[in-house]
Structure formats: C-alpha cells, structure tokens
C-alpha positions in Angstrom: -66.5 26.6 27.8 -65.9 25.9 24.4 -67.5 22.4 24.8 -70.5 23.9 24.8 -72.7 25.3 22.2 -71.6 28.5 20.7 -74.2 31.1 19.8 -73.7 34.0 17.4 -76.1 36.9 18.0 -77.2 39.0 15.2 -77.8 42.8 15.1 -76.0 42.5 18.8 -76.2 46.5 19.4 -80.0 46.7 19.5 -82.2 46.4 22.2 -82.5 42.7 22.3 -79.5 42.1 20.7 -77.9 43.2 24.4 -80.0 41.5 25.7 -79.1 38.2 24.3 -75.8 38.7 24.5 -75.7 39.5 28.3 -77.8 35.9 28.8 -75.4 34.0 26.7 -72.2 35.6 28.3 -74.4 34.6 31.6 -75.1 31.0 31.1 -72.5 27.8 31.5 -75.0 26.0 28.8 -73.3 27.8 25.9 -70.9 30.2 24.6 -70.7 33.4 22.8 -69.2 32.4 19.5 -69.8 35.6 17.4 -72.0 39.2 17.0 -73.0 40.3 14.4 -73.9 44.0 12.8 -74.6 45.4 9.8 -72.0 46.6 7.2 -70.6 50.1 8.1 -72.0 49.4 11.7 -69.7 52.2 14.3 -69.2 48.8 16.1 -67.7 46.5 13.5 -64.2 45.0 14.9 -64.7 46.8 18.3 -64.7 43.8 21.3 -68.7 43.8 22.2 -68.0 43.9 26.0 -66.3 47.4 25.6 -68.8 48.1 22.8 -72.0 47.6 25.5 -69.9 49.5 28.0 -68.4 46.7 30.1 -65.1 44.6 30.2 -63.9 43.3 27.0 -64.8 39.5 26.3 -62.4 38.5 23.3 -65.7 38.6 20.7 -65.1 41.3 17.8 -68.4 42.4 16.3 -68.3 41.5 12.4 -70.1 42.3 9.3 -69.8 38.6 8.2 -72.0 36.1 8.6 -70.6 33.3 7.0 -67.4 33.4 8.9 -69.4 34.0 12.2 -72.0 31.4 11.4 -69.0 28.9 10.8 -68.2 28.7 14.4 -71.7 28.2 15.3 -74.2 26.0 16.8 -76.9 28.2 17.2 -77.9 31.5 15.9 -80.4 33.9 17.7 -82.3 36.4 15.6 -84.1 39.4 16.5 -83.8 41.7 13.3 -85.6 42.6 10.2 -87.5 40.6 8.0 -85.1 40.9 4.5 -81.9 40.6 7.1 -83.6 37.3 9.1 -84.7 35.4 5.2 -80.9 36.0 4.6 -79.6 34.1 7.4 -81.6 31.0 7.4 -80.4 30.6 3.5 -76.8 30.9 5.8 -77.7 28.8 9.1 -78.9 26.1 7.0 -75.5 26.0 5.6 -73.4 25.7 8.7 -76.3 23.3 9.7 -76.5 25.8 13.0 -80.4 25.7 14.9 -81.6 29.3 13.6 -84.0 30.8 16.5 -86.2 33.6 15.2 -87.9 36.7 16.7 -88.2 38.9 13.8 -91.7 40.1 13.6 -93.0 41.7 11.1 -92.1 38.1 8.3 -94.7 38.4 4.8 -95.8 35.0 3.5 -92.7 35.1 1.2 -90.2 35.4 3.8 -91.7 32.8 5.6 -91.9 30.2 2.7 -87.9 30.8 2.1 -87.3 30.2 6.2 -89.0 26.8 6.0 -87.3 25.9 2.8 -84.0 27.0 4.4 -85.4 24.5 7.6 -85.2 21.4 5.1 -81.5 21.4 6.4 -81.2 22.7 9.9 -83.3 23.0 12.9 -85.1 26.7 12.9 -87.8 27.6 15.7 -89.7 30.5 14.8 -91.9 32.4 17.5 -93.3 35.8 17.5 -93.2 35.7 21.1 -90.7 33.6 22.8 -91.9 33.9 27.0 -93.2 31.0 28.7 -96.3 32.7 30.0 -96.9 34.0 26.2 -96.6 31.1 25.0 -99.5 30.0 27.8 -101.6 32.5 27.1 -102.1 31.4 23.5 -102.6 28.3 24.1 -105.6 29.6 26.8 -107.0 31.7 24.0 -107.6 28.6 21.6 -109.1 26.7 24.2 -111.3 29.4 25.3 -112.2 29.8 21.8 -113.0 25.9 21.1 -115.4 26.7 24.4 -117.2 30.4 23.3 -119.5 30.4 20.2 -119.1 33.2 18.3 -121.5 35.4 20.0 -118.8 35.9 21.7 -116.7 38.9 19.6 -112.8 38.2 20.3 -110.8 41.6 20.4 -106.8 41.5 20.5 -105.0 44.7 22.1 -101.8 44.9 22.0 -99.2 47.9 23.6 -95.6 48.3 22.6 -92.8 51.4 22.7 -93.1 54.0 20.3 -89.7 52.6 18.7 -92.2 49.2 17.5 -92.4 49.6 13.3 -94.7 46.6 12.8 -98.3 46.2 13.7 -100.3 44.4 14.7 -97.2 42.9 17.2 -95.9 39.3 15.8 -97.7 38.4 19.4 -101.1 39.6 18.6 -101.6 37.6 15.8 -100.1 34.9 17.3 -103.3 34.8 19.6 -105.5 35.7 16.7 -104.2 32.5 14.8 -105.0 30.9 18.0 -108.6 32.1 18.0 -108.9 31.3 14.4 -108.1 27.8 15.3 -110.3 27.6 18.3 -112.8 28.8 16.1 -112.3 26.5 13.1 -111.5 29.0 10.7 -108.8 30.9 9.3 -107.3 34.0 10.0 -107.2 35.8 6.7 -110.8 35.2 6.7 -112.1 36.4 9.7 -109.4 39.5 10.6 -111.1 43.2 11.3 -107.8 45.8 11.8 -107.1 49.1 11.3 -110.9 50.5 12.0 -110.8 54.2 11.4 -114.2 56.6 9.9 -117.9 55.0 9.3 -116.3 51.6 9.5 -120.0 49.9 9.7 -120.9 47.5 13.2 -118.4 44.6 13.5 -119.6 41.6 11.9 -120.1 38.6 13.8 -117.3 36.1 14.2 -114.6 38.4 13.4 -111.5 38.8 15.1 -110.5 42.4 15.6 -106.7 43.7 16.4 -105.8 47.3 17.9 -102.7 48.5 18.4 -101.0 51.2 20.9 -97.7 52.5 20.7 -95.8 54.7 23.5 -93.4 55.6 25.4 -91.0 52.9 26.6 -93.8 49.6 27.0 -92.1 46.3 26.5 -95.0 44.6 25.4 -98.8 44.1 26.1 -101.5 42.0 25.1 -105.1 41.3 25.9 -107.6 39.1 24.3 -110.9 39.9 24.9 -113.9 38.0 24.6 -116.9 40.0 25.0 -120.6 39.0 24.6 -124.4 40.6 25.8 -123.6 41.1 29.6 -120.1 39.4 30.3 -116.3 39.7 29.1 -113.6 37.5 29.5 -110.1 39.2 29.2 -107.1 36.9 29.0 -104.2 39.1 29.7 -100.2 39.2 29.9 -98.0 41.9 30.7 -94.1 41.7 30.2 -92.2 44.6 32.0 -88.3 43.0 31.1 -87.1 42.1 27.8 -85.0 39.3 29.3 -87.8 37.2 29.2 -87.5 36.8 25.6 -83.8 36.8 26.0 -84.1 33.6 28.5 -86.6 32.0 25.9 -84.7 32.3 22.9 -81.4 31.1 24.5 -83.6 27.8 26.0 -84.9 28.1 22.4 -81.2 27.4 21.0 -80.1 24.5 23.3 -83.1 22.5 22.6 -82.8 22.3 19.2 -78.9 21.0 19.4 -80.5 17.5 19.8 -83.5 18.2 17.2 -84.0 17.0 13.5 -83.8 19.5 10.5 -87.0 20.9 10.5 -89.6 24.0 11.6 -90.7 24.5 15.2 -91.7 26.9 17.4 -91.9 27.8 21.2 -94.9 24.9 21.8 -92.8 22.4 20.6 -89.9 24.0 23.0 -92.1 23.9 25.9 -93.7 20.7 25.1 -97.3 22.8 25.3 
C-alpha cells in the first residue's frame, strides 16, 4: 500500500488519536506512515498495534516529528493548541496537507497556521462530520431568513474530560449566525451568564455549555422569538464520525493548492 498516501497521526494514544489510527489502518485509500506522542510518552518506540492492545503493525510510536512528518503526505491533528501551531510550522515543511481538529486555537495560533498554509494545503475545522458540517450551513441560512427578534441560543454538551468551552463546534454555528445576521461574532457574543446578568440584549448570540459524563458531543441552536422556537439540532453518539471526516479531509487535499480550507470546501457545501 505504499502507493498510497501515508498519514502520520499525532498524539495517537488519546481518544481520537485511536480513533484515527484504527480508520487509517482500515482504509485501502492511504497508509499509516507514522504516530506520534509527546516526549517521555510510556509509548514512545512501542509498535502502536500492541500499544492500542491489538496485533502489531510495524509503526513505532515516536517523539519526532520531523522524521515522521518526512515520510508523510498527510498529517491529522487532534491535540492542543501550542502542540497543533508547532506542526503546521513542520507540515508546511514536508509540504504534507495538515488536517486540524484542535479546538480550543486563540487568534495568534490561528494567524501562524495560515501563514504556515502559504506552503502546504491545511484544512482547519472545529467539527469535521458531514451532518455538522450541514447543520451550520442550516443555521446561516435560517439566520439570513429570522430578523433579530428572533434571540439565537447555542447549547452545546460534551464529556467531562472536554477543557475548552464553548466547543470549537459551537462557535462554529455562532460564526454562522453572525454571518446570517450580517455582523460579527466578537460583537454580538453573550457567554458565561452567571448572577444579576441584566435581560439579554437584542440580537445577541448566546452560548451555554454542559459537560458530563461520557457525551461525545451535542449541539443545538436555538432560535426563539414571542410564541414559537426553532431548534436546529445534531447529536453524535461515535467519535468515528470525526475520524471518517478527517481521513476524507486528508485525501482531498493531496490534489489541492497550498492554501487554507476547511470541511465546506471538503464537501463542496
């Protein structure tokens, strides 16, 4: 299979780092070409089959990701925010598509990832699911439609292992709304109510946020006006949704320019 794109997976022993792994050792599209963990990791140099608790599959977990991102065509990215800004500077080297799901990315971070996309290909997504990805684009068009009488709430549920909020998701759909609206985000965002918080002001876009238990993820938008809601809503129970997206993520952009996309452009929404 090595004809075929290889991937390197970063922080491979969390949660969606299996994930990915699993989907990649699944597909005939593309290859596992490296894992990747942080220094002083109990997995570095230990085969990631037998690592995950199944057969061995001839990929060492390693600490380095030059040498990994070397033998790469792709690079998936669920991680942290410091870790994520340090390997676009590094995929845009090896001239590898960089696919991002790190949440949680300041204005700073983000501003080094698109420089680091002047070279290679890097979709960016805070949600990577098809029906997510739907979802936001309903919420700007119901929000072109709905004046803002209508108040636009954003709930979102995640497990209580979740150290960002509101989820990368969320305000996804609240940039969505923003744009529906006409405005922008900064502008117009109500979070973290707590005490004699005074009424909502008109044409704000409020988040909440719940975390517990083991829930993948959550999110409803909520459009409520004098006598009627609307509630846009998508629930994801399986995190291999995000897995199958990211991975679909990856082979798309083998045949892309240098540049900074997202899961619209992947989807052709």
């Amino acid at each position: 299979m090595t004809d075929t794109p290889g991937i390197v997976i970063t922080g491979g022993s969390g949660r969606m780092g299996r994930m990915l792994v699993k989907a990649v050792l699944a597909s005939d599209k593309c290859h596992l070409a490296g894992v990747l963990e942080r220094e002083g990791h109990d997995w570095i140099g230990k085969d990631i089959g037998s690592a995950t608790g199944g057969q061995p599959v001839g990929i060492a977990v390693t600490d380095d990701p030059l040498e990994a991102f070397a033998r790469a065509q792709a690079v998936i990215d669920f991680t942290a925010p410091a870790a994520t800004v340090a390997f676009a500077a590094l995929a845009a080297q090896a001239r590898a598509v960089h696919v991002i799901g790190t949440t949680g990315l300041s204005d700073d971070d983000i501003k080094s990832i698109d420089a680091a996309a002047r070279h290679a290909v890097v979709v960016r997504a805070g949600n990577m699911s098809l029906g997510v990805n739907l979802l936001v684009k309903l919420t700007q068009k119901v929000a072109e439609a709905l004046d803002p009488d209508f108040d636009i709430e954003i709930v979102e549920a995640h497990h209580n292992k979740k150290v960002d909020a509101p989820s990368g998701t969320a305000l996804m759909l609240g940039e969505a709304a923003a744009a529906g609206r006409g405005v922008t985000l900064a502008d117009v965002r109500d979070a973290g109510r707590d005490g004699m918080t005074g009424v909502r002001q008109r044409g704000d876009i409020g988040f909440s946020a719940i975390r517990g238990g083991d829930i993948v993820g959550e999110h409803d938008v909520i459009f409520a006006a004098a006598g009627e809601r609307i509630v846009l809503r998508h629930l994801a129970t399986d995190r291999a949704i995000f897995a199958r997206g990211a991975l679909k993520a990856a082979l798309w952009g083998q045949t892309k320019a240098p540049g900074s996309y997202d899961m619209m452009d992947v989807l052709g929404l």
